[in-house]
C-alpha positions in Angstrom: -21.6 5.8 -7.2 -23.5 6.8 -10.1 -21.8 6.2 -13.7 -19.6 3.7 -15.8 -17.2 2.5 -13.0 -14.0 1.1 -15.6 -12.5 -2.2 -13.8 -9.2 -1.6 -15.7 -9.0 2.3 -14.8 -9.9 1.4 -10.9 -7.2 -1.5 -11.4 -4.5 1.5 -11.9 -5.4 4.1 -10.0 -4.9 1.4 -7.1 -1.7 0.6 -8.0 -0.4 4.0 -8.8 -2.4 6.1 -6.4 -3.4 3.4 -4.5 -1.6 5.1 -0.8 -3.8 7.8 -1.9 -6.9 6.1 -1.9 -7.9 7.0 -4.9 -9.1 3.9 -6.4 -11.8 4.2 -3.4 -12.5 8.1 -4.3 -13.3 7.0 -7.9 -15.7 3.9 -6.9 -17.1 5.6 -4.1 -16.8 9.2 -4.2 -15.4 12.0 -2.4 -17.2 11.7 0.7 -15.6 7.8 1.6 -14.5 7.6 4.8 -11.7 4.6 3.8 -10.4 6.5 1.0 -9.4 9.5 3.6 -8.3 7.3 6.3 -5.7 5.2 3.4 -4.2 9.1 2.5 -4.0 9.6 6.2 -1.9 6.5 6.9 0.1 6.9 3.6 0.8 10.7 4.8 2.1 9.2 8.2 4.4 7.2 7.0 5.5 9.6 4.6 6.2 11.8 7.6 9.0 8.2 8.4 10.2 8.4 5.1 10.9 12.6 5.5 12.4 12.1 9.0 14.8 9.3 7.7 16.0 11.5 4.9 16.5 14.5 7.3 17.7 13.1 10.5 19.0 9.9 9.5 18.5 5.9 9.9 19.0 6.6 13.9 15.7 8.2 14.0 13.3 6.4 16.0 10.5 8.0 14.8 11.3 6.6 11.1 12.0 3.1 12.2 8.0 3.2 13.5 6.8 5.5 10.4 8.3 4.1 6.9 7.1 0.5 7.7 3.9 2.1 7.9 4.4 4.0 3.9 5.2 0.5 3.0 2.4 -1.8 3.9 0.0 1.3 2.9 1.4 1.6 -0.6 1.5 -2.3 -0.6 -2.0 -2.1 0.0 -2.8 -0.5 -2.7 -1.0 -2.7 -4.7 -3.0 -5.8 -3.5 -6.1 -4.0 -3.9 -5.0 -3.8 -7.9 -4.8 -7.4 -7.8 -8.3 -7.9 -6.4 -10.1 -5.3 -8.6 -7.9 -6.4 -11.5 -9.2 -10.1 -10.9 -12.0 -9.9 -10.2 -14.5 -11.3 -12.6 -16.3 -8.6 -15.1 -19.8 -10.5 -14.4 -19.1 -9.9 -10.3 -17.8 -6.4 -11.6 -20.5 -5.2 -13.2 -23.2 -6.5 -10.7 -21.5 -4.1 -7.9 -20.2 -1.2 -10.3 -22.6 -0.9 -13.7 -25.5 -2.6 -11.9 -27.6 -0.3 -14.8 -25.3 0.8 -17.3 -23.2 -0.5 -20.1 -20.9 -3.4 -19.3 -16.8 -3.4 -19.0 -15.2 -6.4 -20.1 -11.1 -6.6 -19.3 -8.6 -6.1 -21.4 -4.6 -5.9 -21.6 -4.4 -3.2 -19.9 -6.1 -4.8 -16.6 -3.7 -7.2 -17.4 -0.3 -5.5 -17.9 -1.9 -3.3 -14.0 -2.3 -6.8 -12.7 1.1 -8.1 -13.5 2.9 -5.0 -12.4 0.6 -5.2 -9.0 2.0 -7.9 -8.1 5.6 -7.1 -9.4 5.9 -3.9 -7.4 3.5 -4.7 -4.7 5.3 -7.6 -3.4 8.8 -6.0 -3.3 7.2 -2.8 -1.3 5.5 -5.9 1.1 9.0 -7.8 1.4 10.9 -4.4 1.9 8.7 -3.4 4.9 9.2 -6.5 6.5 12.3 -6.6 6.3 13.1 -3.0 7.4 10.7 -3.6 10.7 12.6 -6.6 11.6 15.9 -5.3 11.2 14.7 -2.4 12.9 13.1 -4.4 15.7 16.2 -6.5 16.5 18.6 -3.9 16.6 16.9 -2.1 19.2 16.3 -4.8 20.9 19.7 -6.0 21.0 22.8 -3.6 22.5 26.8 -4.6 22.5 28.4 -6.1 25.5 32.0 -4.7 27.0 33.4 -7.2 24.2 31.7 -6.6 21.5 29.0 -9.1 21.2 25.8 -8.4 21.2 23.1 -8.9 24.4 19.6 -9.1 24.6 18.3 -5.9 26.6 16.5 -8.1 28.8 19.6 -9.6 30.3 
């Protein structure tokens, strides 16, 4: 962790590589455990997202995986907002403890904004895809048509 850690750089490498982990590779280095475990769980769901492409939107497997892309990349995106706000004093005490201080500018900003813009459509899209997800396998059609809890 040795250097000039930039606030605004971290800020938009966890928004755009966020699923990677690289925000956490850059503040912490190649060796973080977290960092590898976020690009593990990013590369999962991505395994969802290739199944639902190839096999279709019957695919179990997807349903369980893409939800799991989603709140992974979404992750990423909230941990823009929180480097992104987070105030340059607290900043530099944990990141330039003995170096030269980074003060925020537009660009933090314009990665904040979009953060939150992009974030929270990837968060609303997951949650919606597991819950349509979950009650359609929960639910199968009767002799008539209508539609009966599996439990019945």
């Amino acid at each position: 962790m040795n250097g000039y850690k930039s606030k605004t750089l971290a800020t938009w490498l966890a928004f755009l590589g966020g699923g990677l982990g690289l925000h956490r590779f850059y503040l912490h280095g190649l060796r973080d455990a977290w960092g590898w475990l976020w690009a593990l769980v990013t590369f999962i769901g991505l395994q969802g997202l290739r199944r639902h492409l190839g096999i279709g939107q019957d695919d179990h497997a997807a349903w369980l995986l893409l939800p799991v892309l989603g709140f992974s990349l979404a992750g990423g995106a909230l941990m823009a907002l929180v480097y992104g706000l987070m105030p340059d004093e607290k900043w530099n005490a944990k990141y330039n403890p003995q170096g030269p201080a980074h003060e925020s500018d537009w660009l933090t900003v314009m990665g904040v904004v979009l953060a939150l813009l992009v974030g929270a459509g990837i968060l609303m899209s997951a949650i919606a895809l597991s819950a349509q997800r979950y009650f359609e396998y929960t639910a199968r059609p009767d002799d008539y048509g209508n539609s009966v809890k599996l439990s019945q």
